[in-house]
Structures are given as C-alpha cells and as structure tokens.
mmCIF file of the N, C-alpha and C atoms, coordinates in Angstrom:
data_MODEL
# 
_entry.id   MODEL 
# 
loop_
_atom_site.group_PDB 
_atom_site.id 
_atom_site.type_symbol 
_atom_site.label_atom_id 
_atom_site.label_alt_id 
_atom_site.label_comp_id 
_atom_site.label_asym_id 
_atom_site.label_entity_id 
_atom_site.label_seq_id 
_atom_site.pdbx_PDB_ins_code 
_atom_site.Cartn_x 
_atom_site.Cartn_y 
_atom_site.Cartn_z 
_atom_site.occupancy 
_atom_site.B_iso_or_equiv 
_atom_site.pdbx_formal_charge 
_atom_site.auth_seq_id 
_atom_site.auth_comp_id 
_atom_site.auth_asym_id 
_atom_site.auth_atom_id 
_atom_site.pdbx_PDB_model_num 
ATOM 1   N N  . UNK A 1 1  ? -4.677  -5.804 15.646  1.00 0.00 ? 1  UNK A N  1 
ATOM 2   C CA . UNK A 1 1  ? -3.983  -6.858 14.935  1.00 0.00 ? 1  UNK A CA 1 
ATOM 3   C C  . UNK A 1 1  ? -2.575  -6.378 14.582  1.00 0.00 ? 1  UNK A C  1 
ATOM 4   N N  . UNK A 1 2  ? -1.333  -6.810 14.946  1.00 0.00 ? 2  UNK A N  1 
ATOM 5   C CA . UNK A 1 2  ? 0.129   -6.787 14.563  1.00 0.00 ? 2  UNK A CA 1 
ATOM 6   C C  . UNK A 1 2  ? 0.334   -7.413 13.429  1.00 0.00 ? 2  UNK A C  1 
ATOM 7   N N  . UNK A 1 3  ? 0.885   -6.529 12.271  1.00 0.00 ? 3  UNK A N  1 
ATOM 8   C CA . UNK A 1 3  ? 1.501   -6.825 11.198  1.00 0.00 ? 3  UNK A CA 1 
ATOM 9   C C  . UNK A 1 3  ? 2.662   -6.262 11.652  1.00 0.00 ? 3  UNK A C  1 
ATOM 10  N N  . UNK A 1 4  ? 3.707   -7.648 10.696  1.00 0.00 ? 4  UNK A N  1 
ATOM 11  C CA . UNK A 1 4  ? 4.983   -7.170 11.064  1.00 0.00 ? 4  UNK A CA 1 
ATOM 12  C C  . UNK A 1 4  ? 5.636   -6.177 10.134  1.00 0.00 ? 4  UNK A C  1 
ATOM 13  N N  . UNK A 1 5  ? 6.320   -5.335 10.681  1.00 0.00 ? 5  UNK A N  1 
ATOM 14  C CA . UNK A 1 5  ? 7.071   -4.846 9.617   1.00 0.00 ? 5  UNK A CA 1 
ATOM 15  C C  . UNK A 1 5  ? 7.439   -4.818 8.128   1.00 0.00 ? 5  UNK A C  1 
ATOM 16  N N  . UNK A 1 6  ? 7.837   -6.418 8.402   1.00 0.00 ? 6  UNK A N  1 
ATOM 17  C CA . UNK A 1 6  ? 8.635   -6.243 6.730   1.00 0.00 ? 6  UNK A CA 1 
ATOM 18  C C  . UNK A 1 6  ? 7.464   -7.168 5.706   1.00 0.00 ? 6  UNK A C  1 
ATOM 19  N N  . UNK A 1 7  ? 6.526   -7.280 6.222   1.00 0.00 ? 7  UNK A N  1 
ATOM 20  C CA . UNK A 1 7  ? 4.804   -7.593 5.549   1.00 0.00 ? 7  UNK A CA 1 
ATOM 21  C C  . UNK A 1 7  ? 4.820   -6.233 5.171   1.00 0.00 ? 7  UNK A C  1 
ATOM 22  N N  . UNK A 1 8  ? 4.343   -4.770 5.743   1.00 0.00 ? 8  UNK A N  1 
ATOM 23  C CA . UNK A 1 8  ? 3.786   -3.842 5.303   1.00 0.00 ? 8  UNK A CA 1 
ATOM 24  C C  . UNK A 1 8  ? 4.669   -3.508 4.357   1.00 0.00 ? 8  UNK A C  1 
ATOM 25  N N  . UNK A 1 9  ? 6.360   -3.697 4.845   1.00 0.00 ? 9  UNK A N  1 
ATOM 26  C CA . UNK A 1 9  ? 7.074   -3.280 3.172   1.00 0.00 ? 9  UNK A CA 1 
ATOM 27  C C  . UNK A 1 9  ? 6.786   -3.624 2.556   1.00 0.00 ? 9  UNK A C  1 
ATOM 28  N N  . UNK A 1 10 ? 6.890   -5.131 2.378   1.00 0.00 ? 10 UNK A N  1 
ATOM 29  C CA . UNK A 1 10 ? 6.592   -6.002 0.968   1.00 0.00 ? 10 UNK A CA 1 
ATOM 30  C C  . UNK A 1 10 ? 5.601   -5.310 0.490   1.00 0.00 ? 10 UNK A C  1 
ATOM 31  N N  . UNK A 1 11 ? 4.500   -5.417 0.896   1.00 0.00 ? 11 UNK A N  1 
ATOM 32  C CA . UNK A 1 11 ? 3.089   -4.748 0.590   1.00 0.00 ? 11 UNK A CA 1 
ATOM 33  C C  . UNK A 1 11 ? 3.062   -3.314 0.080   1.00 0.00 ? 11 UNK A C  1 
ATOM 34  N N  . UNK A 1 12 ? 3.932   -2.281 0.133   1.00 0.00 ? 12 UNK A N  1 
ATOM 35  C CA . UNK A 1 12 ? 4.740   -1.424 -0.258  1.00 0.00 ? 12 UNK A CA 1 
ATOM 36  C C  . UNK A 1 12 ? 5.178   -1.526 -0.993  1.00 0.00 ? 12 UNK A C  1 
ATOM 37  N N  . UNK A 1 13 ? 6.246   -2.399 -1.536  1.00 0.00 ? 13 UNK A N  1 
ATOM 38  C CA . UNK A 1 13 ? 6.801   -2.761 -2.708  1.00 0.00 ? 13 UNK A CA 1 
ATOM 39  C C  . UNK A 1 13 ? 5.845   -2.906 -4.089  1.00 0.00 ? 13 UNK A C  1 
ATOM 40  N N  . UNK A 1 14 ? 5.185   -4.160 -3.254  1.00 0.00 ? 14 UNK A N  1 
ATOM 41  C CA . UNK A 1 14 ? 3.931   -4.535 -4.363  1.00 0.00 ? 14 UNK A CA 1 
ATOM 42  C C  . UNK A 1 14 ? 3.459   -3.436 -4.912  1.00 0.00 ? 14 UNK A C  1 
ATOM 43  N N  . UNK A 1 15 ? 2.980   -2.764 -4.480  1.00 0.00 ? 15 UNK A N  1 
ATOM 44  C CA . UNK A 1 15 ? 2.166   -2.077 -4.633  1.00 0.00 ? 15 UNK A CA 1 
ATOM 45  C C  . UNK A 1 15 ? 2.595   -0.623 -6.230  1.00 0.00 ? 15 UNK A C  1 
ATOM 46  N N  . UNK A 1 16 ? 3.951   -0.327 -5.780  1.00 0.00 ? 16 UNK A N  1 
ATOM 47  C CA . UNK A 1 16 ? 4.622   0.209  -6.792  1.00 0.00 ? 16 UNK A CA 1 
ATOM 48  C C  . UNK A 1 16 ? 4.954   -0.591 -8.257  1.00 0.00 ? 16 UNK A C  1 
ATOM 49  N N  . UNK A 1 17 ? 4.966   -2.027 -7.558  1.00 0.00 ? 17 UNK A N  1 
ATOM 50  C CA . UNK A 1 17 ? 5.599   -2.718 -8.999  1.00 0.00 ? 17 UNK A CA 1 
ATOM 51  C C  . UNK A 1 17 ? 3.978   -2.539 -9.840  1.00 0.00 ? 17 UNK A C  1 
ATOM 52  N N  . UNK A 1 18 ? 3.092   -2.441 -8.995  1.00 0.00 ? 18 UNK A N  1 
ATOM 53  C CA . UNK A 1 18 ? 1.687   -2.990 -10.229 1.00 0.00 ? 18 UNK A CA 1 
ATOM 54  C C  . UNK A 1 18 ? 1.328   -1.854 -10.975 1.00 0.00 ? 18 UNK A C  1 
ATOM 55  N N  . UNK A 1 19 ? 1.539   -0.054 -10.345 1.00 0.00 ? 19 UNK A N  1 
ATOM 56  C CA . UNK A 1 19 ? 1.386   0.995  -10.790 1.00 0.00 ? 19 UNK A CA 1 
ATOM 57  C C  . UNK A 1 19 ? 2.756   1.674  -10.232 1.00 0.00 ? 19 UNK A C  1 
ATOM 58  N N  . UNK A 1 20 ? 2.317   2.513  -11.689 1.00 0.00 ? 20 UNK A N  1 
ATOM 59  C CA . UNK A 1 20 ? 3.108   3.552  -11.931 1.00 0.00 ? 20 UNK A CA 1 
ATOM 60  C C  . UNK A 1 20 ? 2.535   4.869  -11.435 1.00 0.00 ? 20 UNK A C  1 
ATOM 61  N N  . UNK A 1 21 ? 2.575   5.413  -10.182 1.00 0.00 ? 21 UNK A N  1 
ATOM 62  C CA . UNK A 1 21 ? 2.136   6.503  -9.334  1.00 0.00 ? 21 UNK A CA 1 
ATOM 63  C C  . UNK A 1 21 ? 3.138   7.478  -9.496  1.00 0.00 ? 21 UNK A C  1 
ATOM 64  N N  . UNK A 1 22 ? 4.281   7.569  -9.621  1.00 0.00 ? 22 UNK A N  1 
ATOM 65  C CA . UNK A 1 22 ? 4.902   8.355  -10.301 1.00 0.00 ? 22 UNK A CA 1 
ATOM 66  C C  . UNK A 1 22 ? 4.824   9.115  -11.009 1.00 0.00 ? 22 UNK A C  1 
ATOM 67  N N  . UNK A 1 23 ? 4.703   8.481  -11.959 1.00 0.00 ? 23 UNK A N  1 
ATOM 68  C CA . UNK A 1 23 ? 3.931   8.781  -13.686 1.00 0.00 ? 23 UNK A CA 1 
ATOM 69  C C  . UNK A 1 23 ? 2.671   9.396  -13.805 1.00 0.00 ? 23 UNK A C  1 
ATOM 70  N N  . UNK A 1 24 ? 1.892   9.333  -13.121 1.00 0.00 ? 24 UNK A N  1 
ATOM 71  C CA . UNK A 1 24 ? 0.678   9.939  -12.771 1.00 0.00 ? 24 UNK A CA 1 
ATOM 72  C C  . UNK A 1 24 ? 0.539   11.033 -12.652 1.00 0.00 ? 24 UNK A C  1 
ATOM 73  N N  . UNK A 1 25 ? 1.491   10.956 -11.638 1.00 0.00 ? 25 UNK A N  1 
ATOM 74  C CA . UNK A 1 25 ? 1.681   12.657 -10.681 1.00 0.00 ? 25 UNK A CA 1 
ATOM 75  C C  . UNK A 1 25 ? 2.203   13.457 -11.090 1.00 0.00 ? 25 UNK A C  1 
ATOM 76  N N  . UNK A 1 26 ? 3.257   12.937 -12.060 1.00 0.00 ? 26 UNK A N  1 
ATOM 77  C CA . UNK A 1 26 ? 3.669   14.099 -12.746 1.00 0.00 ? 26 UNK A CA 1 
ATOM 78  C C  . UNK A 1 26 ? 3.017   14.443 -13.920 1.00 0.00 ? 26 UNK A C  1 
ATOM 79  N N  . UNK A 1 27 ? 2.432   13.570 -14.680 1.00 0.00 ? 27 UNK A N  1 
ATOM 80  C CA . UNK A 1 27 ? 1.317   14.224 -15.921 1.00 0.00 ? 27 UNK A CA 1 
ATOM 81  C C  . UNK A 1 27 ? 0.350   15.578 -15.044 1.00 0.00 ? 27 UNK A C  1 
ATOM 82  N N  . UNK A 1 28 ? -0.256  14.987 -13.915 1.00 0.00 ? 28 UNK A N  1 
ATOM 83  C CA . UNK A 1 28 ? -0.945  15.878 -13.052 1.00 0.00 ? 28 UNK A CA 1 
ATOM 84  C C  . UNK A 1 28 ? -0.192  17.205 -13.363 1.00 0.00 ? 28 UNK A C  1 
ATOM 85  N N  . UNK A 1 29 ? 0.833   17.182 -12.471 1.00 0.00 ? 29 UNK A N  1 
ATOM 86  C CA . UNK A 1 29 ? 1.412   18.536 -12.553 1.00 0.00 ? 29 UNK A CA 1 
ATOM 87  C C  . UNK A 1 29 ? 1.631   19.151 -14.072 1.00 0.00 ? 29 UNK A C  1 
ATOM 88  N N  . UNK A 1 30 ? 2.295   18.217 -14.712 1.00 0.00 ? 30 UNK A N  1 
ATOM 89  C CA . UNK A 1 30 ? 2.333   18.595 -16.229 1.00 0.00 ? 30 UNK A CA 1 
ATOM 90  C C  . UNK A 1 30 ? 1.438   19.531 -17.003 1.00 0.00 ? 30 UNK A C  1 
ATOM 91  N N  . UNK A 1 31 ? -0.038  18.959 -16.591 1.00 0.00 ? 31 UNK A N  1 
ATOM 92  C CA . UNK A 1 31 ? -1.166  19.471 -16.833 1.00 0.00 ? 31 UNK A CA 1 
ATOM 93  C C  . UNK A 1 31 ? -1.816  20.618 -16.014 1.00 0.00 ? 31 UNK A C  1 
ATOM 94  N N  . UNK A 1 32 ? -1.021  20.763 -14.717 1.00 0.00 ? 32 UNK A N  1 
ATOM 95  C CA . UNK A 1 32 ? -1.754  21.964 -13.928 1.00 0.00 ? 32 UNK A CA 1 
ATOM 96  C C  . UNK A 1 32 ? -2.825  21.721 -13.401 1.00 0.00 ? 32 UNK A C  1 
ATOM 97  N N  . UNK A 1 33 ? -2.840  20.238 -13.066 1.00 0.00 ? 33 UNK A N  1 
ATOM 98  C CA . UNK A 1 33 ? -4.331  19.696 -12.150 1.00 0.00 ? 33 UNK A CA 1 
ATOM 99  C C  . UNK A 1 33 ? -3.731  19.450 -10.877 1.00 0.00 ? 33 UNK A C  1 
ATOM 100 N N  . UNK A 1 34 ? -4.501  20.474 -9.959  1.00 0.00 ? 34 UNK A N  1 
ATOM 101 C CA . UNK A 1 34 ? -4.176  20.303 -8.245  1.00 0.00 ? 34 UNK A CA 1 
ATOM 102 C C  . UNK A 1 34 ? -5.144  18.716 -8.341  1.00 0.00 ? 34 UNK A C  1 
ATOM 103 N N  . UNK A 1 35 ? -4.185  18.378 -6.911  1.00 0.00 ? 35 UNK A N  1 
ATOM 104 C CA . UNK A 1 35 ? -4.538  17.462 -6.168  1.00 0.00 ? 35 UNK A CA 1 
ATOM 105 C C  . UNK A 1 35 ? -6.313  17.847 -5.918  1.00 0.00 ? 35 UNK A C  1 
ATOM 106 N N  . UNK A 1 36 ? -6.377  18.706 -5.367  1.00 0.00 ? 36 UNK A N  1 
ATOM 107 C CA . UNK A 1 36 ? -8.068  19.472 -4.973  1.00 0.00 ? 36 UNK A CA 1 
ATOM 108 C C  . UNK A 1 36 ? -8.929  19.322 -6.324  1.00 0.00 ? 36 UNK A C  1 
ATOM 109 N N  . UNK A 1 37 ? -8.572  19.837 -7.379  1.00 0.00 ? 37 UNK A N  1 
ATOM 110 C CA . UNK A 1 37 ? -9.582  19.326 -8.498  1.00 0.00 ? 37 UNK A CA 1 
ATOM 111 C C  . UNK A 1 37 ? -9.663  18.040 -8.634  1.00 0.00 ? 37 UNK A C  1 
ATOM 112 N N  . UNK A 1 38 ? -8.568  17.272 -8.990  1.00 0.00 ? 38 UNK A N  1 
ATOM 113 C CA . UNK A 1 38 ? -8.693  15.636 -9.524  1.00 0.00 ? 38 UNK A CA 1 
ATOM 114 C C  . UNK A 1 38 ? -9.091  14.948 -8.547  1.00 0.00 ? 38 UNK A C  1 
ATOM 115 N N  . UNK A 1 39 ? -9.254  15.393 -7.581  1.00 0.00 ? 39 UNK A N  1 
ATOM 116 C CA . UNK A 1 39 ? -10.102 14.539 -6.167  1.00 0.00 ? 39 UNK A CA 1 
ATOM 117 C C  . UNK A 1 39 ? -11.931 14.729 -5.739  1.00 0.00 ? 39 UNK A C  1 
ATOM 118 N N  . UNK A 1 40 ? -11.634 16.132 -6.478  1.00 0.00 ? 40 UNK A N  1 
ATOM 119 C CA . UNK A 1 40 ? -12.972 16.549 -6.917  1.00 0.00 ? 40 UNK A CA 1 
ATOM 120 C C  . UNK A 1 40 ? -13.717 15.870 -7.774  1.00 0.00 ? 40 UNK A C  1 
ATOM 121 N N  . UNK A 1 41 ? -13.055 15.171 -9.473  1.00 0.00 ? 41 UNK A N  1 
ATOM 122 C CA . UNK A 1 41 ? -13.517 15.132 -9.778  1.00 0.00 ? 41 UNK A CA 1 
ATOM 123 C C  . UNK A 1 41 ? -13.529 13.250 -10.068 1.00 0.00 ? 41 UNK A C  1 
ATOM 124 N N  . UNK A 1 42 ? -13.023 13.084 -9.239  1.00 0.00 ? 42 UNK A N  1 
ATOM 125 C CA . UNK A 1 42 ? -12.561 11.262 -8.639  1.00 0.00 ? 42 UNK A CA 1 
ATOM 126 C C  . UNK A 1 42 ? -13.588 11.087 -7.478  1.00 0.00 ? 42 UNK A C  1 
ATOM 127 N N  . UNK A 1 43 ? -14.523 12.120 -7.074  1.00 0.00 ? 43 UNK A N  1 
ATOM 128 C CA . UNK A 1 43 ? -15.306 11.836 -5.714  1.00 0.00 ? 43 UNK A CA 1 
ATOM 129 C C  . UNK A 1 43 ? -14.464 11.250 -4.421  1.00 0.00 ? 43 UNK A C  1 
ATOM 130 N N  . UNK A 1 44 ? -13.177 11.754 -4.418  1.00 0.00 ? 44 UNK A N  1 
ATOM 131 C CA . UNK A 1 44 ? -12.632 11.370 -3.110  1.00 0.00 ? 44 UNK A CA 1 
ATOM 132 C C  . UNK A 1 44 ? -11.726 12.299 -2.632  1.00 0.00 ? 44 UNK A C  1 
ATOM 133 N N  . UNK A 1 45 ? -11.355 12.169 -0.808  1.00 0.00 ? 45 UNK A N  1 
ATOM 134 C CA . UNK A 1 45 ? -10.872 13.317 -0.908  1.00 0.00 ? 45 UNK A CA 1 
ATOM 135 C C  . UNK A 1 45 ? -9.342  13.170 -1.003  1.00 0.00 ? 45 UNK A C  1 
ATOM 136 N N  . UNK A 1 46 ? -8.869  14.881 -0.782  1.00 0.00 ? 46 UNK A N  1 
ATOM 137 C CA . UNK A 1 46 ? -7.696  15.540 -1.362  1.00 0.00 ? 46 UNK A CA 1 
ATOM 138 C C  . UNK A 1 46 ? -6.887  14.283 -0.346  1.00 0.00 ? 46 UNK A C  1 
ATOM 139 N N  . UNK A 1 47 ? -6.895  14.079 0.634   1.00 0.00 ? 47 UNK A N  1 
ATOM 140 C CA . UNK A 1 47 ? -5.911  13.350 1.511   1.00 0.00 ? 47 UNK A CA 1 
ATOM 141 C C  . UNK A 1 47 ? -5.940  11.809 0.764   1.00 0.00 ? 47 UNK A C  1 
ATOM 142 N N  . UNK A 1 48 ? -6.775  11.148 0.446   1.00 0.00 ? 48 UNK A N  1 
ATOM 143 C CA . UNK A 1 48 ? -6.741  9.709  -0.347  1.00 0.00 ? 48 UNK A CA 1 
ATOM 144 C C  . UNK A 1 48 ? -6.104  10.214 -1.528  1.00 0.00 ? 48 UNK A C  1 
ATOM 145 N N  . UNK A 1 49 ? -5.951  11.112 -2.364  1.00 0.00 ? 49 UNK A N  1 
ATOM 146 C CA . UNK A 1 49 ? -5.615  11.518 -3.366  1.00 0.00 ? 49 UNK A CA 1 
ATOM 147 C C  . UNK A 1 49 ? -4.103  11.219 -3.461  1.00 0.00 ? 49 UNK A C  1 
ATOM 148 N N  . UNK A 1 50 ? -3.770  12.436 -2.179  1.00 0.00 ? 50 UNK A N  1 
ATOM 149 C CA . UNK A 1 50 ? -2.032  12.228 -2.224  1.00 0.00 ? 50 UNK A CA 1 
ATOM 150 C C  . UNK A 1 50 ? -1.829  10.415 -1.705  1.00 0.00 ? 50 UNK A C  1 
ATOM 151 N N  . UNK A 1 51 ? -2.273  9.795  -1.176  1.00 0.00 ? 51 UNK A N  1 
ATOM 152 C CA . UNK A 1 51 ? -2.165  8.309  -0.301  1.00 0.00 ? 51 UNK A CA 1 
ATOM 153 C C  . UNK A 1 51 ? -1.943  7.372  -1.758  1.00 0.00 ? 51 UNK A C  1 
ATOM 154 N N  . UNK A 1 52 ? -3.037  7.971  -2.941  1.00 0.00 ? 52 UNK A N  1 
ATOM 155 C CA . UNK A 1 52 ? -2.615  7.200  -4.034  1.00 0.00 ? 52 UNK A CA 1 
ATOM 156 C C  . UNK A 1 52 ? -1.237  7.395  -4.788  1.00 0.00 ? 52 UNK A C  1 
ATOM 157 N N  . UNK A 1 53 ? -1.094  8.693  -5.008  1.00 0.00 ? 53 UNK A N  1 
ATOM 158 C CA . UNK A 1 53 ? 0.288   9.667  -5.874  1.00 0.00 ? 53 UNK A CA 1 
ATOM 159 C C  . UNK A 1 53 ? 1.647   8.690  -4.922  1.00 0.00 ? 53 UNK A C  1 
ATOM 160 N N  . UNK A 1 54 ? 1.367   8.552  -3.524  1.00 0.00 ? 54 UNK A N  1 
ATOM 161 C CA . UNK A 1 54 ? 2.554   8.136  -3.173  1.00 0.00 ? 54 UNK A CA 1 
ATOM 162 C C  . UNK A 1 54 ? 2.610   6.583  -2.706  1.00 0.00 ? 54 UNK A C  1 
ATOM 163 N N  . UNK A 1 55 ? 1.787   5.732  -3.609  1.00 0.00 ? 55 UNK A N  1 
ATOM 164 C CA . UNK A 1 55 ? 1.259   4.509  -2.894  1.00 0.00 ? 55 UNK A CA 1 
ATOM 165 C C  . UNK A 1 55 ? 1.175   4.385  -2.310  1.00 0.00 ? 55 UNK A C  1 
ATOM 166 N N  . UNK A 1 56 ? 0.793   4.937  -1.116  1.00 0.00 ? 56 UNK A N  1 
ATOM 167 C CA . UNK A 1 56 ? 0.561   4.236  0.310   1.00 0.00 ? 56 UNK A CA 1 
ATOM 168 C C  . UNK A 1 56 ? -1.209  3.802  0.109   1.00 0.00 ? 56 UNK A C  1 
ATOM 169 N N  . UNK A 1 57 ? -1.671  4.034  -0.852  1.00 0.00 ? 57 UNK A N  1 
ATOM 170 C CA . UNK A 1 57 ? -3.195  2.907  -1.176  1.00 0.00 ? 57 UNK A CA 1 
ATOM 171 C C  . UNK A 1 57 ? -3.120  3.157  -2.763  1.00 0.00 ? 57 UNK A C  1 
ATOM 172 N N  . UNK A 1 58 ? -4.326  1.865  -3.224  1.00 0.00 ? 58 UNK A N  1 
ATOM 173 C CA . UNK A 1 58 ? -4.303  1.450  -4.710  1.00 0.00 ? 58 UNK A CA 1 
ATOM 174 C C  . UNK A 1 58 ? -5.553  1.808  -4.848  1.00 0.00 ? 58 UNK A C  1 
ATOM 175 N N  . UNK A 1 59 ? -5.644  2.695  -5.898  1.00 0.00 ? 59 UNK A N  1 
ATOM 176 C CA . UNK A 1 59 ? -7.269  2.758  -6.323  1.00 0.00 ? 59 UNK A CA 1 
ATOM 177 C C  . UNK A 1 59 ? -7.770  1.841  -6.688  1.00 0.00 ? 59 UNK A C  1 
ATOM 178 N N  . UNK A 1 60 ? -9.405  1.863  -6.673  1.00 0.00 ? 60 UNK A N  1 
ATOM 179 C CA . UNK A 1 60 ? -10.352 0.833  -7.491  1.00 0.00 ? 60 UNK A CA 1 
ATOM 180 C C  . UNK A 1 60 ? -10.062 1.243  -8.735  1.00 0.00 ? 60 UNK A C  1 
ATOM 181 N N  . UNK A 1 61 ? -10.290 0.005  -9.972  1.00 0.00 ? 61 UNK A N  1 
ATOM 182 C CA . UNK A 1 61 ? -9.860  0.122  -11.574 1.00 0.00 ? 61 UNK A CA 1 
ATOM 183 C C  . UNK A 1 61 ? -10.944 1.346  -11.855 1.00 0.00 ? 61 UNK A C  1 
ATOM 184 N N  . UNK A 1 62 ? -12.037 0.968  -11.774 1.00 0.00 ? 62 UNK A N  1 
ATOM 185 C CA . UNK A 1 62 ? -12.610 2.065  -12.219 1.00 0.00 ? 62 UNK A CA 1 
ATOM 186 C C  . UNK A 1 62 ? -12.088 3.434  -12.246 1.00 0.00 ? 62 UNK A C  1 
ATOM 187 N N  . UNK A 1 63 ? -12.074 3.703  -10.641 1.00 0.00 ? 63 UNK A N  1 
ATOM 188 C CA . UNK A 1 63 ? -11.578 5.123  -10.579 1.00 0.00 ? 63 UNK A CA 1 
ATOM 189 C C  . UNK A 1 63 ? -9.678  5.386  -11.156 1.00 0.00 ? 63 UNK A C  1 
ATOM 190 N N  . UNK A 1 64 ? -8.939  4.400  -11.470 1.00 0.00 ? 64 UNK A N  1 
ATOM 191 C CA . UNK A 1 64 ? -8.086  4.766  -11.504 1.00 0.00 ? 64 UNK A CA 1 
ATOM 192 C C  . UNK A 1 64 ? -8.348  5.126  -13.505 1.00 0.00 ? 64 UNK A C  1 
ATOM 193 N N  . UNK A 1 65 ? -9.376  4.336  -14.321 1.00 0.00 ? 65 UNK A N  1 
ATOM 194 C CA . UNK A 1 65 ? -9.893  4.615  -15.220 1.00 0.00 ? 65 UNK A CA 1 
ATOM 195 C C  . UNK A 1 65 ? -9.876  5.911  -15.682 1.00 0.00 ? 65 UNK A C  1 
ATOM 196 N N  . UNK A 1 66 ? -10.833 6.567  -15.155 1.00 0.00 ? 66 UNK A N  1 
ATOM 197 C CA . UNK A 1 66 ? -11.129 7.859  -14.590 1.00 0.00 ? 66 UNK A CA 1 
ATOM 198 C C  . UNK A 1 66 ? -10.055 9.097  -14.646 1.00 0.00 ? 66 UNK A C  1 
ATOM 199 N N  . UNK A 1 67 ? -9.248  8.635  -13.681 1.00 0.00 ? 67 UNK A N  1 
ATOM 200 C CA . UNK A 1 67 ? -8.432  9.140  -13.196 1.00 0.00 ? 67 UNK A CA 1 
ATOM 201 C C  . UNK A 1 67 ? -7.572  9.341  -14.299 1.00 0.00 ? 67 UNK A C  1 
ATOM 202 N N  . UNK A 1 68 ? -7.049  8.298  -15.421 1.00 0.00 ? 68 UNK A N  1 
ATOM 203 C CA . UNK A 1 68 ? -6.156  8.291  -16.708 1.00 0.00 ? 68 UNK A CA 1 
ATOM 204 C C  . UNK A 1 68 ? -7.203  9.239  -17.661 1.00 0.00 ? 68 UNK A C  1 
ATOM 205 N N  . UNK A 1 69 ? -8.901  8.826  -17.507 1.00 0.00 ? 69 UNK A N  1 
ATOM 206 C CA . UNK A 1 69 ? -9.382  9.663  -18.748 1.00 0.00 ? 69 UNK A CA 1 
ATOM 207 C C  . UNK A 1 69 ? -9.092  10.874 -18.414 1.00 0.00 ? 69 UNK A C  1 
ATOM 208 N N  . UNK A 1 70 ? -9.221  11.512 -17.061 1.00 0.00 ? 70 UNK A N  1 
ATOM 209 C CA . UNK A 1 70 ? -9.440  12.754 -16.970 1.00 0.00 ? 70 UNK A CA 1 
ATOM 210 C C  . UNK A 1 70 ? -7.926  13.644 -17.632 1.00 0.00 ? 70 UNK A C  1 
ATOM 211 N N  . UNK A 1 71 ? -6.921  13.087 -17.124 1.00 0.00 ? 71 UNK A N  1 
ATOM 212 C CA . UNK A 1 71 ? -5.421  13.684 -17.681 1.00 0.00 ? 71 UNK A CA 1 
ATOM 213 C C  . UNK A 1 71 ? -5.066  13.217 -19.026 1.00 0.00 ? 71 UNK A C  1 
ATOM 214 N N  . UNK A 1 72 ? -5.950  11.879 -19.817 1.00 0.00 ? 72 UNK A N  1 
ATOM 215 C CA . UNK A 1 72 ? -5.648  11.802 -20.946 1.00 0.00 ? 72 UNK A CA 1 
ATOM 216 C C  . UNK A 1 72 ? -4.589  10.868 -21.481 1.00 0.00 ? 72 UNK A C  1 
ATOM 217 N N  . UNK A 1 73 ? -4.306  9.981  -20.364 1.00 0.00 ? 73 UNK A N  1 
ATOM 218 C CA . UNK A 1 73 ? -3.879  9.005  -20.234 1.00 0.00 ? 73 UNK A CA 1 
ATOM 219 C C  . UNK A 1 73 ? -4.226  7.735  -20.744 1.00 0.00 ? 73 UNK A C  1 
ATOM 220 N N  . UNK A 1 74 ? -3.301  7.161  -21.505 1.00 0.00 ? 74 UNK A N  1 
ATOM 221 C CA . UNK A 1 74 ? -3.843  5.600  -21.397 1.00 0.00 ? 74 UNK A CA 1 
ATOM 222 C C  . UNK A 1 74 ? -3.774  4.520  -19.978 1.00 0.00 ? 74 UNK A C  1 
ATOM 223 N N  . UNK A 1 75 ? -4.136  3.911  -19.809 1.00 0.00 ? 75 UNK A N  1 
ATOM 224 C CA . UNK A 1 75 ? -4.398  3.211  -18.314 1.00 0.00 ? 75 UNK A CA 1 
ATOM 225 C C  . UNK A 1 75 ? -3.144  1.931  -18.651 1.00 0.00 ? 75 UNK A C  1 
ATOM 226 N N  . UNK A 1 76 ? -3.153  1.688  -19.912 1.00 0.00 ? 76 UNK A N  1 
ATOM 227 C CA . UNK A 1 76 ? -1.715  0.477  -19.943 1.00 0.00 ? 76 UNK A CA 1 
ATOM 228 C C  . UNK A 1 76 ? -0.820  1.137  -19.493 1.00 0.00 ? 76 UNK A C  1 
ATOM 229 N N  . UNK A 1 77 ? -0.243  2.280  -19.996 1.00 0.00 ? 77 UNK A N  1 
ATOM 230 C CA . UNK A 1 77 ? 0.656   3.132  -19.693 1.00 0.00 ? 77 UNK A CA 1 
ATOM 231 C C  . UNK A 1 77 ? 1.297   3.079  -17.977 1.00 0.00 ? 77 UNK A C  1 
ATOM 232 N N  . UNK A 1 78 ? 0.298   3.234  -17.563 1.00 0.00 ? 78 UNK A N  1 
ATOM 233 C CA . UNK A 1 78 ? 0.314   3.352  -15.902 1.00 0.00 ? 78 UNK A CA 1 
ATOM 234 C C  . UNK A 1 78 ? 0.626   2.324  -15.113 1.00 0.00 ? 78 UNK A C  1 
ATOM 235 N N  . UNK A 1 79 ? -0.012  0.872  -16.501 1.00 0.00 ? 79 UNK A N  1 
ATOM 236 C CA . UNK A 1 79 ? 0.310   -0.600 -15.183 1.00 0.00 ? 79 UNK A CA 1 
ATOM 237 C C  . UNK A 1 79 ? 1.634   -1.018 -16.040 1.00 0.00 ? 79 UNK A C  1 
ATOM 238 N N  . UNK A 1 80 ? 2.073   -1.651 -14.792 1.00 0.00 ? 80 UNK A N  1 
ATOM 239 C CA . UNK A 1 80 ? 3.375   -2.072 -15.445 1.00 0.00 ? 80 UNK A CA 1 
ATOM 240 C C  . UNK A 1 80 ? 3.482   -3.169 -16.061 1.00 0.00 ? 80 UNK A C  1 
ATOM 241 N N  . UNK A 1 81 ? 4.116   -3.524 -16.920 1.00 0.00 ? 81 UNK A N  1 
ATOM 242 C CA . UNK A 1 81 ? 4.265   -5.294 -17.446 1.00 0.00 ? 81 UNK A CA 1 
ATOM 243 C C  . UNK A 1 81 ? 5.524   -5.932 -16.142 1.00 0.00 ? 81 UNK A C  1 
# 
C-alpha cells in the first residue's frame, strides 16, 4: 500500500503535538535509566523504546502510564494542551 509522503509527515507532526517525547527522554537520562532497563521494565523491546523517545510510534496509555510512574512523572505533564 503507497502512502504519500507528506501523509507520513503530517502523521509525524501529529504525533509530536499530542506528546512530549522529548521531555521524557531527557528525565530518562536525568535519572540514569538506560533505554535497556525502561524497556525492560515496559515489557518491550530496547528498539520500540528508542521508536517512542523519537516519535516515530505512540505508546498505548497504559504503558505510557507506566512509563511516567516508573521515572516519576506526571502523565499531564507529557500530553500537551
């Protein structure tokens, strides 16, 4: 199936405006949590891990839940208004 181009940007775009993956990644580091643990402890692997950090995919709420309890995060924090 051909998607065009400037579909997958948009979809790209989107995807940043709804989370803050940024922000994430650097609490991560902040905190001294490899990619390899927090994927560990997210049940997914290290390669979906980085795919989220750089949006190129959106976690399920749950796990992105998760993902804020484990670093201590609030989850509003992360979505954007």
């Amino acid at each position: 199936m051909f998607i065009p181009t400037s579909i997958l940007l948009l979809s790209e775009r989107i995807r940043h405006l709804i989370m803050n993956t940024d922000y994430l990644k650097k609490i991560r580091k902040q905190k001294r949590v490899g990619q390899q643990e927090l994927s560990r402890h997210l049940g997914v692997s290290r390669e979906l891990m980085g795919k989220y950090e750089n949006g190129k995919a959106v976690p399920r709420v749950d796990l992105l839940e998760s993902w804020c309890e484990y670093l201590g995060v609030e989850l509003r924090i992360i979505l954007k208004n």
